[in-house]
N, C-alpha and C positions, 0 to 999 in steps of 0.2 A: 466334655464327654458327648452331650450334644452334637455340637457341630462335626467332633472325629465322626458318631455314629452317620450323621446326615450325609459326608464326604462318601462313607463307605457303601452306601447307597448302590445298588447299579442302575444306571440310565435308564431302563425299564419300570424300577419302581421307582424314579424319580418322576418319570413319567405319569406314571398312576395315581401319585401322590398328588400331582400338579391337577389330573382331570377331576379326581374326588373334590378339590377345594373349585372346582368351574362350576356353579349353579347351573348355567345355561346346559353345560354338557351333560349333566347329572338328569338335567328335564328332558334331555334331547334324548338321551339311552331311555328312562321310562317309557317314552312316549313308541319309540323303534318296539322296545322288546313287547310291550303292547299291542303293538300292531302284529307282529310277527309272530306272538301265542294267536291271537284271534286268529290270523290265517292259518294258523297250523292245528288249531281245533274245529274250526268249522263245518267240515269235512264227517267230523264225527260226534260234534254235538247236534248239527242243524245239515242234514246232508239234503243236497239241493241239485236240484234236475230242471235249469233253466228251458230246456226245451217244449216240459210238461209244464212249468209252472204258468198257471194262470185262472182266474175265478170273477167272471165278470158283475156277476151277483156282488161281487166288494171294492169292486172298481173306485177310483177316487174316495174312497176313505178318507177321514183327516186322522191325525195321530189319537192314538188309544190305548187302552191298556192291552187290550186283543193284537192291535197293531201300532207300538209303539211309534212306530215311523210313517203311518199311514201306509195307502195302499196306493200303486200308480193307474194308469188307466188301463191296464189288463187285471186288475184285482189282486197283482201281485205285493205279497208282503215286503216293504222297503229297505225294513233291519236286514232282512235274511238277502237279501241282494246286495244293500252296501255292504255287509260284511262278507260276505263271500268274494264283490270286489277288490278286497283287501288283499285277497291271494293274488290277482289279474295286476292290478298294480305293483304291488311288492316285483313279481314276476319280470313284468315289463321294466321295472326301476334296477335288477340287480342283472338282469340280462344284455339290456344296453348298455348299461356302463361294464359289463365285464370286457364284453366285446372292444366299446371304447379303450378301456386301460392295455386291452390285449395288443391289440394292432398300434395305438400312438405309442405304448409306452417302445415297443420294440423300433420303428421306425424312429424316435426319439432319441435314444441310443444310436443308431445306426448312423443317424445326420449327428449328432451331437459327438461323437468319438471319433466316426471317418474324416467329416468335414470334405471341403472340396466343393466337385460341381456335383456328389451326393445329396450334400444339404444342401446346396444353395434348389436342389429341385425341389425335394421333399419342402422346405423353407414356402418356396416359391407356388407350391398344391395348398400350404396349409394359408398363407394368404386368402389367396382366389376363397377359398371353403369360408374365412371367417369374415368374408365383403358380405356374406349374405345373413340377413337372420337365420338363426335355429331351426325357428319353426318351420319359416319358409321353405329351407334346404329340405326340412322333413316333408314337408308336405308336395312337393316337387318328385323326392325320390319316391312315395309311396305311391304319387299318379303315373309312375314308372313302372312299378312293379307289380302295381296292384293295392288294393285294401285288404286288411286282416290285423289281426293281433300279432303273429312274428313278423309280418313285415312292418309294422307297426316298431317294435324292438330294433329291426335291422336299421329303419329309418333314423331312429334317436342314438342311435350307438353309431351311425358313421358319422352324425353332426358333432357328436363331442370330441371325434379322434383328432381333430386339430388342437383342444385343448392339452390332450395327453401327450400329443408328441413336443410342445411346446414348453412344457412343462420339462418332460424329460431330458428334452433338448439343454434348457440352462442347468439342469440338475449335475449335467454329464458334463458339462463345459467348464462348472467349478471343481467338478472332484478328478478329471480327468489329469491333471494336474498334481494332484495330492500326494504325496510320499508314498503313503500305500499303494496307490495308483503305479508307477512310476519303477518302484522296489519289485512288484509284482510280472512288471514288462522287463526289468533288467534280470530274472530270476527265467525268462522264458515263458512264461505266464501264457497261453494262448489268446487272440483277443476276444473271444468268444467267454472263455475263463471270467477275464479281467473284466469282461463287461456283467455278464449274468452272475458272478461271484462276489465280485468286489465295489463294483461301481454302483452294479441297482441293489443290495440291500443294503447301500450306505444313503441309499437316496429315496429310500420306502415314503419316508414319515409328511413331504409333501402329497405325495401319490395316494395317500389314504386318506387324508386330508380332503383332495379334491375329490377323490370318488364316493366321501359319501355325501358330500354337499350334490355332485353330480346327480347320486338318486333321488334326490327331491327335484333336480329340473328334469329328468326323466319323467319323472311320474306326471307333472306338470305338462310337457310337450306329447308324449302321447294322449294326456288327458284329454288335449287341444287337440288331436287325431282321433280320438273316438268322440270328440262332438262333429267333428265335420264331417261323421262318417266314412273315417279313412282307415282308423284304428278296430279295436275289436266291434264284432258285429250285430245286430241282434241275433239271437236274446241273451247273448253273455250282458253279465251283472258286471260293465265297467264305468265307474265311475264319471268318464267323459259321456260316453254314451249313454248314460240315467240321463245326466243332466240337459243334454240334448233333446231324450224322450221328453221330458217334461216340459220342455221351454213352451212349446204351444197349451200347457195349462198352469203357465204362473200364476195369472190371475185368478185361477177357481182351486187348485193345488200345487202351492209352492214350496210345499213337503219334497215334490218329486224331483226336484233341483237343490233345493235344499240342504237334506242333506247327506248328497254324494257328497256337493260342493265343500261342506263340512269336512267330510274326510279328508279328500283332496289336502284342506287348507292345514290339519293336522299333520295330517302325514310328513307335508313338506316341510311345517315346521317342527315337528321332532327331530329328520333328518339335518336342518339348517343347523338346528342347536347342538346337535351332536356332533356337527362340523365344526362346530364354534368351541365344540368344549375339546374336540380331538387336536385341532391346531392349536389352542393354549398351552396343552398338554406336552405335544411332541414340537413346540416350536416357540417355546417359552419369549424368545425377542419379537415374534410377530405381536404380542402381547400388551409392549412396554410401550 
């Protein structure tokens, strides 16, 4: 009876059943949706006017009970800056990679079904893009376009579209092939249909996989643009950019690096774990 009921299962909740028994993935969703209440109360537990904030009478503070996270060198309070970062980051991490999955996943499709000298160009761009570090790439397109926080997002979101089309590319190279595939074009199927109908939501479950491991090197690659000053600006509460601020007072206050860097190092490992438990989940062989 057992094993009839576990047969009759659908893929969905066979799915679900696989991420509950993933410790890591179970840490990694805590840690996400933690993050994600805090950004999404902050606003109206702790509402915050970085332009106005500042109180030099409390300047370098060490941590307290008044100021748990201490104060940085404009007297501002830490907690209420890293946590409001929280929104800046999340921000920057689901926007670049949306961008990412938007543009590689479609061009991915496009060289992976057409084929020809389509892909062999597309093939041939995503190369060239992945000779270069990440960062680099980022930090190159933002002394192009300028510093800020969206350009910031624009900059990490067109370094990862090589991995998206990449991805898409072999996703569409095996199922393109596939009966349904195939039944669907000898039926008239349009290729438009058979691609955005049949071929990518039969090929989701890597695609969501890499996009949320992606948010955590998002967060990561801008973080590394707003200490170099290419990413958000002052006086936004972002986490690269604290820690920046602070670097010329590790040695008297190293609260003010601290812990953004903290967050940071959280954030990315909730998202990693979450990756960790989503691909167990949805990809049970990558497992074994």
């Amino acid at each position: 009876m057992t094993a009839q009921t576990s047969t009759m299962r659908t893929p969905t909740q066979q799915a679900l059943r696989r991420f509950w028994k993933s410790s890591s993935g179970k840490a990694g969703l805590a840690i996400v949706l933690g993050l994600i209440i805090l950004a999404l109360i902050a606003p109206i537990v702790a509402p915050y006017d970085a332009s106005r904030d500042r109180n030099l009478r409390e300047r370098l503070e060490a941590p307290s009970l008044e100021h748990p996270m201490g104060t940085d060198e404009l007297g501002r309070d830490m907690l209420i800056r890293v946590w409001h970062g929280t929104r800046i980051s999340l921000r920057v991490g689901v926007v670049a990679v949306g961008i990412a999955v938007v543009v590689g996943t479609v061009l991915g499709l496009v060289a992976g079904y057409f084929g020809g000298r389509l892909d062999m160009v597309i093939s041939w761009l995503v190369d060239i893009m992945l000779a270069f570090p990440s960062i680099l790439l980022a930090i190159a397109i933002v002394a192009v376009i300028g510093p800020g926080i969206f350009n910031a997002m624009l900059a990490v979101g067109i370094v990862q579209i090589p991995i998206y089309i990449r991805l898409t590319r072999s996703v569409v190279l095996s199922l393109k092939e596939q009966e349904f595939a195939t039944a669907a074009e000898a039926l008239g199927a349009s290729k438009s249909r058979i691609l955005f109908r049949h071929i990518l939501p039969n090929g989701l479950s890597p695609l969501i996989v890499q996009s949320t491991l992606s948010i955590a090197t998002a967060i990561l690659d801008a973080a590394g643009l707003g200490f170099l000053g290419l990413g958000a600006q002052p006086p936004d509460p972002e986490w690269g950019l604290m820690i920046a601020r602070g670097f010329n007072y590790f040695s008297t206050a190293p609260w003010i690096s601290l812990f953004p860097g903290l967050a940071i190092m959280i954030a990315v490992l909730g998202f990693n774990l979450l990756g960790d438990g989503l691909r167990d989940a949805l990809d049970p062989r990558a497992s074994r």
